[in-house]
Steps between C-alpha positions, in 0.01 A plus 500: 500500500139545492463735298725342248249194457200760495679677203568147312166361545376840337748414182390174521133555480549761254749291273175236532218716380751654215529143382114411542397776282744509255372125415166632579458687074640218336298212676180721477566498070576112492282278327571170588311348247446652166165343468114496583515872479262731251677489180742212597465127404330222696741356712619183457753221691784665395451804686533299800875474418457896448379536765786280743759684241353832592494455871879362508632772298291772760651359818848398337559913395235708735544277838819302543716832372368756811427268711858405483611833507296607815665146646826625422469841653318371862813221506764800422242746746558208789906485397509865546312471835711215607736741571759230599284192690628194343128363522361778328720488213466133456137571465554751268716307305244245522241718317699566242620206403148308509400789263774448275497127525076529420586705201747249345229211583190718289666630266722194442215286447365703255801490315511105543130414370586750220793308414348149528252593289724645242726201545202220402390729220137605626499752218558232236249229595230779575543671192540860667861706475505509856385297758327785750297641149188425468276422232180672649704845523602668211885582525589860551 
């Protein structure tokens, strides 16, 4: 039985640091803010809304998605390992479902400010086509 949680702490570890660095490229190229720089323009207050936007979009598709994934694999690693005790499995269960349940709750309240904001018409009274384009950024 040992040697069974030696061998899954290995995967786990590994499946960790395969996550880490495959983040690792992308987050190195990032600009957060496409200002201030040589050859870019002065920045201004709307590139503190870039900014926010920026950091949102980076945690909502590089963080929550692995770190869900590596949430789901430990709580299916400990249902595996339960091998039968009621309390184990519960606790398994219990992983997974807090996972799933944090998943709906982030990525449902993304989906709810977007739609408030499309429902009050923050693109008409601001004068851009969407609400989460800014001015200060030319669209691409």
């Amino acid at each position: 039985m040992e040697k069974k949680k030696n061998i899954f702490k290995k995967l786990l570890i590994l499946f960790v640091l395969l996550s880490f660095f495959g983040l690792l490229p992308e987050a190195a190229q990032a600009q957060l803010v496409p200002c201030g720089g040589e050859g870019q323009p002065e920045c201004e207050l709307c590139h503190l809304f870039v900014l926010f936007d920026n950091i949102v979009k980076f945690v909502l598709r590089n963080l929550v998605p692995p770190i869900a994934a590596l949430m789901l694999v430990i709580g299916g690693g400990m249902f595996f390992m339960a091998a039968g005790d009621s309390s184990k499995v519960n606790k398994a269960k219990s992983v997974i479902t807090s996972v799933v349940i944090g998943l709906l709750i982030v990525y449902g309240a993304y989906l709810l400010v977007n739609s408030f904001f499309w429902a009050i018409g923050v693109a008409e009274w601001t004068g851009l086509q969407n609400w989460f384009e800014y001015p200060c950024v030319p669209s691409t």
